[in-house]
BAFI-3210 file (N, C-alpha, C; in Angstrom, 3 decimals, decimal comma, padded with zeros to 6 digits):
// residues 284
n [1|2|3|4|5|6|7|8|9|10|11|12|13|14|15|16|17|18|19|20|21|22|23|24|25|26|27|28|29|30|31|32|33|34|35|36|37|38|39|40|41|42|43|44|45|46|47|48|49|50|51|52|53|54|55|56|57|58|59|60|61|62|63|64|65|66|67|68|69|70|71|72|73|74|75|76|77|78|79|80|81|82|83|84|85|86|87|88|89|90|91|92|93|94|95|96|97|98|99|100|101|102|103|104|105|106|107|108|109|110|111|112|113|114|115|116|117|118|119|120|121|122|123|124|125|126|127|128|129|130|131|132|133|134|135|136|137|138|139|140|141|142|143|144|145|146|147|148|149|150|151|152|153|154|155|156|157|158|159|160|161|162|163|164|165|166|167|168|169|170|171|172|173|174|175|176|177|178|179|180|181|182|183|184|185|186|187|188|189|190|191|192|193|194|195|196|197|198|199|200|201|202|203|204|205|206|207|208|209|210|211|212|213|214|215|216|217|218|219|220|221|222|223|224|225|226|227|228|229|230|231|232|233|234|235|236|237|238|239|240|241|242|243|244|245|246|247|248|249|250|251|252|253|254|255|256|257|258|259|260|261|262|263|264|265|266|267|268|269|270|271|272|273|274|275|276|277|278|279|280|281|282|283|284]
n.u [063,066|061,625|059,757|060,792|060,302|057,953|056,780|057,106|056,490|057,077|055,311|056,155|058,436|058,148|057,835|060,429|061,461|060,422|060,800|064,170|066,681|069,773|071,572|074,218|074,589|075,124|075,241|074,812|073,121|073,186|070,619|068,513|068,508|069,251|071,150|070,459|072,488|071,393|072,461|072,669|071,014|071,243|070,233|068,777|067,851|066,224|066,353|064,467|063,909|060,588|059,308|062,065|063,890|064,995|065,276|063,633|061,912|061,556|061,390|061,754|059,797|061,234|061,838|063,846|065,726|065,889|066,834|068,998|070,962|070,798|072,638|074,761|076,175|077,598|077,877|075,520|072,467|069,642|066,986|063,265|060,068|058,227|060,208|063,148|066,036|068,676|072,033|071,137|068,252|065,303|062,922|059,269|057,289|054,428|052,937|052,108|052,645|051,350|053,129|053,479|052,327|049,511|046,945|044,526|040,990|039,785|040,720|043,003|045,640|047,466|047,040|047,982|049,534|051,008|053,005|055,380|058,544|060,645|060,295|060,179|062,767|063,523|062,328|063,367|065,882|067,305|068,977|071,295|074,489|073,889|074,368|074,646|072,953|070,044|070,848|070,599|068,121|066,708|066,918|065,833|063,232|062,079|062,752|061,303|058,423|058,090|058,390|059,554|061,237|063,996|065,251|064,199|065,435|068,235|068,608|067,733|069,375|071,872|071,391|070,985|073,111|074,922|075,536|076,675|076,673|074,962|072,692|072,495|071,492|070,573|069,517|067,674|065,569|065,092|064,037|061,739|060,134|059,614|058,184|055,817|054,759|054,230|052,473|050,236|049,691|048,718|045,828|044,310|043,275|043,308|045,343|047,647|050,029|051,628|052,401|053,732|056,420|056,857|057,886|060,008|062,155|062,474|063,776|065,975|067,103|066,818|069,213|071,101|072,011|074,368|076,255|075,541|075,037|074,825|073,023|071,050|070,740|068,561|066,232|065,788|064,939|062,748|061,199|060,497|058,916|056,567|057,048|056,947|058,456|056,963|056,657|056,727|054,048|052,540|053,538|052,566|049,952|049,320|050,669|048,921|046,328|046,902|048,718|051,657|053,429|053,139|053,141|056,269|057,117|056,315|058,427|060,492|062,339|063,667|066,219|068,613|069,129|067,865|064,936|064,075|065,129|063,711|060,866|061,097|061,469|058,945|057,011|058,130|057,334|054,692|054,130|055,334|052,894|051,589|049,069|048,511|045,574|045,466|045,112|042,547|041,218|039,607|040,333|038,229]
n.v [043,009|045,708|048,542|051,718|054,088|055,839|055,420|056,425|054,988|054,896|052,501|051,168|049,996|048,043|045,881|045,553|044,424|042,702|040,118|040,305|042,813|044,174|047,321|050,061|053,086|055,442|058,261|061,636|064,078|065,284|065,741|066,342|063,871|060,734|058,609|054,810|052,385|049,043|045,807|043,400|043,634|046,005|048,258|051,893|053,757|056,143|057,547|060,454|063,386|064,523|066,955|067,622|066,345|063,476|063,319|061,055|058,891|056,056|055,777|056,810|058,261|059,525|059,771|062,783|062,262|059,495|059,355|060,518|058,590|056,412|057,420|057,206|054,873|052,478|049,629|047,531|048,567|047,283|046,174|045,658|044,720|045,664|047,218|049,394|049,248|050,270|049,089|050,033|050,964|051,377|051,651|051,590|050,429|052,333|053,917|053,391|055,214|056,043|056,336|057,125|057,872|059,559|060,751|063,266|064,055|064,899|067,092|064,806|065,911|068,635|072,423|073,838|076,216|075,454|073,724|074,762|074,375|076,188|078,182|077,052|076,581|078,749|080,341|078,703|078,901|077,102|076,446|077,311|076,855|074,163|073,381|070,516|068,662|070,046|070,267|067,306|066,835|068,067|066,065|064,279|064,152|064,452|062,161|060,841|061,635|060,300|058,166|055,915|052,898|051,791|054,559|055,887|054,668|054,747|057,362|057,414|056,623|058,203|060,344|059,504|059,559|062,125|065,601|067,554|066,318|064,268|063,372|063,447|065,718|065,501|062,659|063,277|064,905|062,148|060,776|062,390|062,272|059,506|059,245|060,247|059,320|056,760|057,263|057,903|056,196|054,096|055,111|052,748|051,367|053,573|054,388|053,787|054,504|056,064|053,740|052,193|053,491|054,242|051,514|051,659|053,304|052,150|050,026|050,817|052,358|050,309|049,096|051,115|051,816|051,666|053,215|055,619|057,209|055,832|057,085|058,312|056,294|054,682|056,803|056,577|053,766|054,146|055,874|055,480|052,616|054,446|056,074|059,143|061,811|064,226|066,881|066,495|065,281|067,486|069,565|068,170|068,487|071,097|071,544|070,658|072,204|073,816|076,192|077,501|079,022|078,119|075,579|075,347|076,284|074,441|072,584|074,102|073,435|071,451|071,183|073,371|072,637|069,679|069,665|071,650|069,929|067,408|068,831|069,518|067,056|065,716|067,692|067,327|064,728|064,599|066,596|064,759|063,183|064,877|065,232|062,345|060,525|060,665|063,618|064,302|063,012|062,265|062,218|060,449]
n.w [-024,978|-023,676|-025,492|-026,017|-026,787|-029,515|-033,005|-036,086|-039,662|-043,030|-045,071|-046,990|-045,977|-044,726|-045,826|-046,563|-044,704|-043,802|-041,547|-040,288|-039,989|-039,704|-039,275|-040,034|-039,667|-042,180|-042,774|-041,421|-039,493|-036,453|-034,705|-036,348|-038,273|-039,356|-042,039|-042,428|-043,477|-044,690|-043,818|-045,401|-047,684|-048,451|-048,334|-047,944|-045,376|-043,791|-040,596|-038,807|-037,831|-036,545|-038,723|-040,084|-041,121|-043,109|-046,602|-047,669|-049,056|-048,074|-044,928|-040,900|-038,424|-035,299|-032,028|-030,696|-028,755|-029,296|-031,956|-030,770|-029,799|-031,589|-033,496|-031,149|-031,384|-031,096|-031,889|-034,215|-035,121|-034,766|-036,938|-037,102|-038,625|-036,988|-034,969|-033,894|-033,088|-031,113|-028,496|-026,473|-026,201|-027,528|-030,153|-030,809|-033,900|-034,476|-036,029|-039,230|-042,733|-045,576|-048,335|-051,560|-054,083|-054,514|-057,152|-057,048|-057,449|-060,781|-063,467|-065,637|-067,076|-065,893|-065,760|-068,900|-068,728|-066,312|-067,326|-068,250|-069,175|-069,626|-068,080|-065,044|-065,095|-064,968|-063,264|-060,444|-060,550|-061,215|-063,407|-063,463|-063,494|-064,616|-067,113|-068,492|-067,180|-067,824|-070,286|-071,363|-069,712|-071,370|-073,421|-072,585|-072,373|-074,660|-075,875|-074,424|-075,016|-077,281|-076,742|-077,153|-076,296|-076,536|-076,039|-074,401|-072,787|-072,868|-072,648|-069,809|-068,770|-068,786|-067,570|-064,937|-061,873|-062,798|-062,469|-058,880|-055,367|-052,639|-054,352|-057,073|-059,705|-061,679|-061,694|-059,808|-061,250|-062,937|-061,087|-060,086|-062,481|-062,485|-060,679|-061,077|-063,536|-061,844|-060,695|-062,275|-064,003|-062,359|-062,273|-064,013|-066,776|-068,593|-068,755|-070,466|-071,784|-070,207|-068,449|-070,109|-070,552|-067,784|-067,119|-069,172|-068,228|-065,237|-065,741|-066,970|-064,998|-062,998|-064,066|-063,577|-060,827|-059,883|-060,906|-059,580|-056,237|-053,079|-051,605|-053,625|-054,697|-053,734|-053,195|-056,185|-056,463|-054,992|-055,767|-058,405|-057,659|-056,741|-054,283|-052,792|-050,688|-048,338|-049,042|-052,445|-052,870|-051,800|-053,819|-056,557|-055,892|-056,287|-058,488|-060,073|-060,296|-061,073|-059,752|-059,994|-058,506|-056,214|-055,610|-056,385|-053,871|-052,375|-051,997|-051,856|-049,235|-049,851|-051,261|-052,651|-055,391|-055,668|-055,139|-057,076|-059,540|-059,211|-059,256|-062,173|-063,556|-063,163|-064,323|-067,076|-067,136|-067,210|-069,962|-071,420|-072,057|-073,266|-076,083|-075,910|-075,081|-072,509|-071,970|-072,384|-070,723|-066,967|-063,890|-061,397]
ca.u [063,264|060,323|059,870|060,931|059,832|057,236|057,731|055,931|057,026|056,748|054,404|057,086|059,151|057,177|058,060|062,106|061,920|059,793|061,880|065,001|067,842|070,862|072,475|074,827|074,725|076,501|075,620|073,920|073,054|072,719|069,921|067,657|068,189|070,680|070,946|071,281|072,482|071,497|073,500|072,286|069,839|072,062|069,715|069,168|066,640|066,154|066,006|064,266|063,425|059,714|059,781|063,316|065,250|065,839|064,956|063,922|059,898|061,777|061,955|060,782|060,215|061,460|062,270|064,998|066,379|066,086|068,240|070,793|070,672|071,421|073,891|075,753|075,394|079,030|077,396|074,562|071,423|068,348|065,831|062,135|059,136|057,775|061,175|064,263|066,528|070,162|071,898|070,794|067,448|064,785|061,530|058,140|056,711|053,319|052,045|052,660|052,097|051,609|053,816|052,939|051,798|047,698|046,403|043,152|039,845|040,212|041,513|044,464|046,812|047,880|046,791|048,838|050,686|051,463|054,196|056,312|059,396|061,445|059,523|060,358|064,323|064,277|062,303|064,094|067,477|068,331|069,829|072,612|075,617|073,928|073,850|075,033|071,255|069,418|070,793|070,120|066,538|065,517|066,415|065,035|061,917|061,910|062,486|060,069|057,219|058,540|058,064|060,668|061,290|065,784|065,595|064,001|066,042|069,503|068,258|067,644|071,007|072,753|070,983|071,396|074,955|075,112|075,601|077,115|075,960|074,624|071,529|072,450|070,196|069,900|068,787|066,430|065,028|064,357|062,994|060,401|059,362|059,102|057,323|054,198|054,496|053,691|051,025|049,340|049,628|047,726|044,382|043,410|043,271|043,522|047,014|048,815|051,460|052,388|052,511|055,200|057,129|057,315|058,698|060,934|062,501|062,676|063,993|067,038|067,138|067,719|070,325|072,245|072,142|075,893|076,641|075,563|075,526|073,855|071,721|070,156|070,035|067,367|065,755|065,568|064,634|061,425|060,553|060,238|057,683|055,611|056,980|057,751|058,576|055,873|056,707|056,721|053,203|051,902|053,861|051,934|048,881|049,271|050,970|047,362|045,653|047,580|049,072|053,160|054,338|052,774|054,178|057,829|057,553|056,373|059,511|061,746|062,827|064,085|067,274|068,700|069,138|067,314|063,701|063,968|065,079|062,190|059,899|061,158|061,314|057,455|056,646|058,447|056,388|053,372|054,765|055,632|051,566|050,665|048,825|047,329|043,798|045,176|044,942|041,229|040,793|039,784|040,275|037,191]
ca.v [044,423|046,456|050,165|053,224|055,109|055,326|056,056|056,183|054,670|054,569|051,378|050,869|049,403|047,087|044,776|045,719|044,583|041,321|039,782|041,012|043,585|044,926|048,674|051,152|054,917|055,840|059,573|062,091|065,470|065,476|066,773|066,188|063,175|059,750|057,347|053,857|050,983|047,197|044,992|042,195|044,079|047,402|049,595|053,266|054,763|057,455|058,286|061,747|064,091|065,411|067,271|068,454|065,498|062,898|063,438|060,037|058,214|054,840|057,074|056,345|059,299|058,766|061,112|063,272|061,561|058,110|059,415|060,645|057,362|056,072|058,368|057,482|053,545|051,929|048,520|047,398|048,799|046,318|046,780|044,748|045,056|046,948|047,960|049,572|049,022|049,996|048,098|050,346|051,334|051,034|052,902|050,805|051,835|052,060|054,106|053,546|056,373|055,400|057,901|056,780|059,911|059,457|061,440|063,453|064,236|066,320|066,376|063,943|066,732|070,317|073,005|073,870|077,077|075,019|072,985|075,799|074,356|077,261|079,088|076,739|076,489|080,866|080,202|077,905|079,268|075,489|076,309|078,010|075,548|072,826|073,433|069,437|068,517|071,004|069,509|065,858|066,639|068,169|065,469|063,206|065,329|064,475|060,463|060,207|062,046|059,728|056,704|054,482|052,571|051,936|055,497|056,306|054,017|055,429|058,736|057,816|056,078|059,254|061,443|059,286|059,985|063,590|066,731|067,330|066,234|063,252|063,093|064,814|066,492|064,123|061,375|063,826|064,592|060,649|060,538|063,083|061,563|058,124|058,917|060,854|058,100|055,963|057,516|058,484|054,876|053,886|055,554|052,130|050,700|054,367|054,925|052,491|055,444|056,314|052,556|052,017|055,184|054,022|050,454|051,775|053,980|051,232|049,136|051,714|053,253|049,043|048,669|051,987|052,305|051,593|054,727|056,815|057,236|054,311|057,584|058,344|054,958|054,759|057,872|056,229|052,719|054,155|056,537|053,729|052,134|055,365|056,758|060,114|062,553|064,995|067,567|066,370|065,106|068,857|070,433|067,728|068,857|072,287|071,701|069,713|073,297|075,402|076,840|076,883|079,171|077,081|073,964|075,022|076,502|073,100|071,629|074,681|072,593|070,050|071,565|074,159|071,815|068,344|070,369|071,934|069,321|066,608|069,502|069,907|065,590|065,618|068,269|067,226|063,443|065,432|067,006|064,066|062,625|065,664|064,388|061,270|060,093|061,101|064,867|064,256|062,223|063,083|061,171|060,743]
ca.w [-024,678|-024,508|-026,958|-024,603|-027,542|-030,475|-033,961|-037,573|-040,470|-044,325|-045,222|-047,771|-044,894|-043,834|-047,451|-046,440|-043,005|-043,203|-040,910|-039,640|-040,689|-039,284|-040,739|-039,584|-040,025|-043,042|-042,759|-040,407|-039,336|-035,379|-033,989|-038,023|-039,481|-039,759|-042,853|-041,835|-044,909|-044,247|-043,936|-046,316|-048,458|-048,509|-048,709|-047,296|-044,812|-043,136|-039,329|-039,373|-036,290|-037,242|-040,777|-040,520|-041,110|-044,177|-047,626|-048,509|-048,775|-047,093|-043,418|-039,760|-037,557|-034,291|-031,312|-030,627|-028,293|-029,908|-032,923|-030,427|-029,402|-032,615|-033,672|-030,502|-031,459|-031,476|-032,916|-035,560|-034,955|-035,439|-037,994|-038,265|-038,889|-035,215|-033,841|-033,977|-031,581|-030,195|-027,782|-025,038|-026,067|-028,752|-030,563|-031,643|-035,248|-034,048|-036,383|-040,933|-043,526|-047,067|-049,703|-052,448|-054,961|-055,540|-057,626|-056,837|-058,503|-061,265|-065,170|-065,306|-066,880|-064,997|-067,122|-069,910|-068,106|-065,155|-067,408|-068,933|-068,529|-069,169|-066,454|-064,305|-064,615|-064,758|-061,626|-059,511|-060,596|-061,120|-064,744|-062,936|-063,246|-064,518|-068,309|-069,089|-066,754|-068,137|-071,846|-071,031|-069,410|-072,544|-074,636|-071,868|-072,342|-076,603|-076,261|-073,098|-075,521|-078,347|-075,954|-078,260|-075,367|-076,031|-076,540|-072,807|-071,345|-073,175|-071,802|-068,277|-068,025|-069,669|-066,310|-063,687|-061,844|-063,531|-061,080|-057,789|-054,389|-052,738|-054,959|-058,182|-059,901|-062,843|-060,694|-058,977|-062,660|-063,095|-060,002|-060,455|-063,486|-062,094|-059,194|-061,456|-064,314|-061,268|-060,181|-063,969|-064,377|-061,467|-062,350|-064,548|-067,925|-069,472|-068,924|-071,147|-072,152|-068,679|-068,237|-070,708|-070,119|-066,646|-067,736|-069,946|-067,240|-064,443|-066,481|-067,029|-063,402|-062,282|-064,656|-063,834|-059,941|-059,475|-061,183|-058,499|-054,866|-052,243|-051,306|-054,574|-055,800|-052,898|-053,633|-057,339|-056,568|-054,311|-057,195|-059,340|-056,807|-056,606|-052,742|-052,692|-049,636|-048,318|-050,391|-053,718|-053,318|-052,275|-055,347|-057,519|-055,630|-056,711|-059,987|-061,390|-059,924|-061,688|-059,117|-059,956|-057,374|-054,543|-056,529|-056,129|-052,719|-051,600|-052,708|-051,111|-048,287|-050,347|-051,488|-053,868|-057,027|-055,678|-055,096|-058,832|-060,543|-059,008|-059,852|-063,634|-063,687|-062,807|-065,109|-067,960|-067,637|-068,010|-070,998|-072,614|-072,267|-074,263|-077,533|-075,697|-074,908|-071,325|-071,717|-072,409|-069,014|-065,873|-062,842|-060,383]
c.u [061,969|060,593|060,002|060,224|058,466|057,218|056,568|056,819|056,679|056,331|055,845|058,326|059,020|057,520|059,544|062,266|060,815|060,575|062,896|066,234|068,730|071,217|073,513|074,530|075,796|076,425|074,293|073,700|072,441|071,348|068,560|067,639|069,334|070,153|071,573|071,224|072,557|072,740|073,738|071,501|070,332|071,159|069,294|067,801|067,055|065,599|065,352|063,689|061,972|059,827|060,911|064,065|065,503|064,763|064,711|062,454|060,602|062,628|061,084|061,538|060,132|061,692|063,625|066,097|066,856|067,119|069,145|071,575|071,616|072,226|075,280|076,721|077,110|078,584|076,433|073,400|070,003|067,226|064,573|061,195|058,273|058,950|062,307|064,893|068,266|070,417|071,491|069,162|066,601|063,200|060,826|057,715|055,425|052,626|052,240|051,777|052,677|052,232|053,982|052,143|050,290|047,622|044,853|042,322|040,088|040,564|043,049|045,866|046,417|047,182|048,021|049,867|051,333|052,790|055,188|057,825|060,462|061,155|060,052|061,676|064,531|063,568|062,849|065,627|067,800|068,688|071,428|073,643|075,361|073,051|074,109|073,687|070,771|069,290|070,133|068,675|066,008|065,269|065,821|063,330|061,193|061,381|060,936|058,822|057,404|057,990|058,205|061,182|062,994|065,709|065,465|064,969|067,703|069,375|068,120|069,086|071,754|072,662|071,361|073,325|075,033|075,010|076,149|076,116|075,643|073,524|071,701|071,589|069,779|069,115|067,575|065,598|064,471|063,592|061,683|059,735|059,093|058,228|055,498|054,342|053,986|052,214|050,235|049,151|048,546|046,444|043,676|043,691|043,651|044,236|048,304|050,014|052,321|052,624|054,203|056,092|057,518|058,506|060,323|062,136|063,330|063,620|066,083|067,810|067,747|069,421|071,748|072,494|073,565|076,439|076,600|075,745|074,480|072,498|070,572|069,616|068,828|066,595|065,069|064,436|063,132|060,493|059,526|058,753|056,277|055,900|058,159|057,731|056,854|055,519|056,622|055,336|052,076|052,395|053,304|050,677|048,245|049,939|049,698|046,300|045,707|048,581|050,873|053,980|054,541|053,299|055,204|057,886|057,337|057,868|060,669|062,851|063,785|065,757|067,097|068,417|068,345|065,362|063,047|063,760|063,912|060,816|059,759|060,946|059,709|056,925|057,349|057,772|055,297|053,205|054,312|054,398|051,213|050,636|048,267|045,909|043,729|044,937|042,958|040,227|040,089|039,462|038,939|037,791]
c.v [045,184|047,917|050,904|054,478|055,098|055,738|056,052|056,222|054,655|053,098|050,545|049,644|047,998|045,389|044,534|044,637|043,108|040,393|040,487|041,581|043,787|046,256|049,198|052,363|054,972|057,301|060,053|063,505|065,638|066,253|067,284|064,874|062,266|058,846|056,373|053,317|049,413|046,587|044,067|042,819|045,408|048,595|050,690|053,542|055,216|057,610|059,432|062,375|065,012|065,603|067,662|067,698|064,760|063,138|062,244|059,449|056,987|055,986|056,499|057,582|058,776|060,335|061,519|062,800|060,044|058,215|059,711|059,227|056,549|056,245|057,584|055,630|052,668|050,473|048,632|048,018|047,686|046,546|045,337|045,371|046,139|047,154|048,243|049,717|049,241|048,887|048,814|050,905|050,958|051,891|051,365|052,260|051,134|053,036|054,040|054,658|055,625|056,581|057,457|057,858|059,265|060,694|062,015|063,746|065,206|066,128|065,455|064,961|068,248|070,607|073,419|075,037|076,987|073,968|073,579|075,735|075,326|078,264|078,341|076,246|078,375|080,650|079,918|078,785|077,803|075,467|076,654|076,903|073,920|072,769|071,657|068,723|068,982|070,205|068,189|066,043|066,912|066,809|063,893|063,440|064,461|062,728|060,544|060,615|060,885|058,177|055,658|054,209|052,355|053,291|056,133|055,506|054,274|056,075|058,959|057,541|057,438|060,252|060,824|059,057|061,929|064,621|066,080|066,567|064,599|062,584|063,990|064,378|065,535|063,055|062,152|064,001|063,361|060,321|061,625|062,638|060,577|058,040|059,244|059,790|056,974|055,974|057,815|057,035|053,767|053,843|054,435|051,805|051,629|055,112|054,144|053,386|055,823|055,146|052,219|053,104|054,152|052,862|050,378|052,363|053,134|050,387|049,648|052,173|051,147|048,393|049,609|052,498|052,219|052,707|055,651|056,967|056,358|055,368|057,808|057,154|054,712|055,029|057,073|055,026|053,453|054,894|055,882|052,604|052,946|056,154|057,892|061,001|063,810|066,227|067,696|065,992|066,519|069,573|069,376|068,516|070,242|072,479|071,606|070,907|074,078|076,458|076,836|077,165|078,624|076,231|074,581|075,374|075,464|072,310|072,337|074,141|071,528|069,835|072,404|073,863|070,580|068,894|070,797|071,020|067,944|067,389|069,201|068,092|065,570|066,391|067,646|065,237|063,828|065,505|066,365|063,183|063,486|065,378|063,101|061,523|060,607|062,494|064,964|063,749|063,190|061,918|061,100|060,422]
c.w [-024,956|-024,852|-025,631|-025,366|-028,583|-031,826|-035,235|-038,708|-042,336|-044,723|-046,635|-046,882|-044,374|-044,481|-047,122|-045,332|-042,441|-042,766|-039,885|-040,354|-039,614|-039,665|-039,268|-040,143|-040,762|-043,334|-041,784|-040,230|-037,981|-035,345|-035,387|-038,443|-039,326|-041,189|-042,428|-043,191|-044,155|-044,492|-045,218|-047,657|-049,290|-048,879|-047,983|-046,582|-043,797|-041,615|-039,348|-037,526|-036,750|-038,856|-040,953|-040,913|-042,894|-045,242|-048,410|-047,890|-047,783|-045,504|-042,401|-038,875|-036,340|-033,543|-031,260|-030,263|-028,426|-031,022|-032,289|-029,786|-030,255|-033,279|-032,702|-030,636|-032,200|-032,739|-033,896|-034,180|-035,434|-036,035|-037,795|-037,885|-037,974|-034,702|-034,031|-032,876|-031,615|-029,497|-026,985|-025,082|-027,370|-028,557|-031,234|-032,970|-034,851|-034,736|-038,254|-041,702|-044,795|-048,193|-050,762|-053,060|-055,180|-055,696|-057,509|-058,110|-059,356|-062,401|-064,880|-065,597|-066,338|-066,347|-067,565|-069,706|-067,092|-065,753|-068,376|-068,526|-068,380|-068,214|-065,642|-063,883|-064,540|-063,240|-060,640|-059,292|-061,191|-062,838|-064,285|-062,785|-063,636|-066,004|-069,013|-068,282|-067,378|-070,085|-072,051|-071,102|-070,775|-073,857|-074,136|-072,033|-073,735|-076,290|-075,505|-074,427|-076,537|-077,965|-076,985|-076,744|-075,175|-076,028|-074,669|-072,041|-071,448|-072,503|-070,743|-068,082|-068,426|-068,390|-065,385|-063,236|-061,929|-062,632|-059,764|-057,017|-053,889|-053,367|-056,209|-058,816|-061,264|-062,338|-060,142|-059,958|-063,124|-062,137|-060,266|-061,714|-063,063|-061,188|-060,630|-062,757|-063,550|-061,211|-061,149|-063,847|-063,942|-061,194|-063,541|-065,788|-068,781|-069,660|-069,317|-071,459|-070,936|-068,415|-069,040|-070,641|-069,323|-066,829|-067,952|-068,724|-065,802|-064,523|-066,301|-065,922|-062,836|-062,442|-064,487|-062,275|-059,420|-059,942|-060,599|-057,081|-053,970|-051,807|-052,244|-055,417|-054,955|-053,002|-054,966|-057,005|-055,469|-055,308|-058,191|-058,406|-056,728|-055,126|-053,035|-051,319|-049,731|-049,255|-051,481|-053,593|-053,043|-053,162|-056,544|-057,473|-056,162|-057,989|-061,062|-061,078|-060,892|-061,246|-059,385|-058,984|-056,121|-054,473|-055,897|-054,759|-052,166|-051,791|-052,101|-050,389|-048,717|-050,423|-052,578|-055,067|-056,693|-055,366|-056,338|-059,837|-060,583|-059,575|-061,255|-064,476|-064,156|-063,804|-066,691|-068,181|-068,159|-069,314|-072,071|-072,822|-073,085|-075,767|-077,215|-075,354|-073,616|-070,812|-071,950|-071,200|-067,713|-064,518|-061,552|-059,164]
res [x|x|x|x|x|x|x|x|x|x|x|x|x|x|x|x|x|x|x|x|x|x|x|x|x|x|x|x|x|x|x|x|x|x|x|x|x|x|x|x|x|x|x|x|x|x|x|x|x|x|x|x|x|x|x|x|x|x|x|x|x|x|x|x|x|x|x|x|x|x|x|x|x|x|x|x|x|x|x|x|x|x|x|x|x|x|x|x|x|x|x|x|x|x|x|x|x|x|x|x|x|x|x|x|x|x|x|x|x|x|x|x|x|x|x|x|x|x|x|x|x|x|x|x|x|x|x|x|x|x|x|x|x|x|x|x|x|x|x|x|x|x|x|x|x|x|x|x|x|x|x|x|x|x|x|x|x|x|x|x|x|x|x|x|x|x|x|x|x|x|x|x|x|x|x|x|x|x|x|x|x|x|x|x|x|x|x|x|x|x|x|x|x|x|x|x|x|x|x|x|x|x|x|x|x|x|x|x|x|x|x|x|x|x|x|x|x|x|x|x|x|x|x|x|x|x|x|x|x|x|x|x|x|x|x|x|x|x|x|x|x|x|x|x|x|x|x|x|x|x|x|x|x|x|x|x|x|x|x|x|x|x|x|x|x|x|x|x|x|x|x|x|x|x|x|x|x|x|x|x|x|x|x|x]
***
């Protein structure tokens, strides 16, 4: 069958899909965005139409008409490595994007009024209804700085699950920490604390994904790798500036409570480096 269409994919994919998959659509939003789940592998990605569609780093943008396509798609849909395919039609990924958080040139931590976390739950609003998050994060906040490693990994399991939605906001909280513990980690030999942090975390997040929903365990398990959506890596970009208001408006899009609480995740890893060798750093 040859591609009618052409598409671009998360490089992340590429590791999923060596070979061949199957999924179905287990949720959607015509005309934005489908999630398909494998068959064998079970795991979640994202159809997306442009920037409007899925909220998730494992994503392949495709055209409009290819998701209605898919949407309309009585059987399995075929997943590998270059092609997705209906039975009546199919898209090449002919072009991969790496999402994966790097970190640019610059001191390794934000400055010191860019991680005010109570600024940044009166900001958001995202305290509103979600005083049993809000409790957790902080004392996810304490261990993580503490970096007693059962203690981080009590603490993630205690968040993930927690709040409404298909991605509650606890999970979105671990995820924003996991993604920038990735990426701190990354810059070399002189991030052994973000190193174990991360660990510890992973470790916790593998052991507790049945607790939550097949979409956020996704969300989680790419976190944990370092791939985050477009957004979260321009509200890093502008968090390590200084900039906070730019930070959260990058993240607007995201959702009411899953935008906030990735923000307050990310900021509160920071946080918990303050007092290492890494606030003295600076990344070239």
């Amino acid at each position: 069958m040859s591609a009618d269409s052409e598409a671009s994919a998360c490089t992340y994919l590429r590791k999923l899909l060596n070979g061949s998959e199957r999924a179905t659509v287990v949720a959607k939003r015509p005309g934005q965005y489908a999630y398909l789940q494998t068959e064998h592998s079970r795991r979640i990605i994202g159809l997306e139409v442009a920037r409007t569609g899925a909220r998730l780093p494992l994503s392949v943008t495709v055209t409009p008409w290819f998701l209605a396509a898919a949407l309309a798609e009585t059987g399995w849909i075929r997943l590998c490595e270059h092609e997705i395919a209906t039975s009546k039609c199919s898209t090449r990924i002919a072009h991969w994007r790496d999402q994966r958080l790097t970190l640019e040139p610059g001191p390794a931590m934000p400055p010191h009024a860019a991680l005010d976390l109570d600024q940044l739950w009166h900001l958001t609003g995202a305290d509103c209804g979600m005083a049993a998050v809000a409790r957790r994060t902080r004392h996810f906040g304490h261990v993580l700085r503490a970096g007693h490693t059962p203690d981080i990994a009590e603490s993630t399991r205690a968040l993930i699950g927690l709040g409404p939605g298909s991605t509650p906001a606890g999970d979105d909280v671990v995820a924003g920490a996991a993604v920038t513990l990735w990426a701190i980690q990354q810059r070399g030999s002189g991030t052994p604390a973000a190193r174990k942090r991360l660990a510890a975390l992973r470790s916790a997040v593998d052991d507790s994904l049945g607790q939550t929903t097949p979409l956020s365990a996704e969300l989680l398990r790419c976190s944990c790798d370092g791939h985050a959506v477009r957004e979260f890596h321009a509200f890093i970009r502008h968090l390590r500036r200084g900039h906070s208001v730019a930070a959260l408006t990058a993240l607007h899009s995201i959702g009411h409570t899953s935008g906030p609480a990735l923000a307050i995740g990310a900021v509160t890893a920071f946080q918990a480096l303050r007092g290492t060798h890494l606030e003295e750093m600076s990344f070239a």
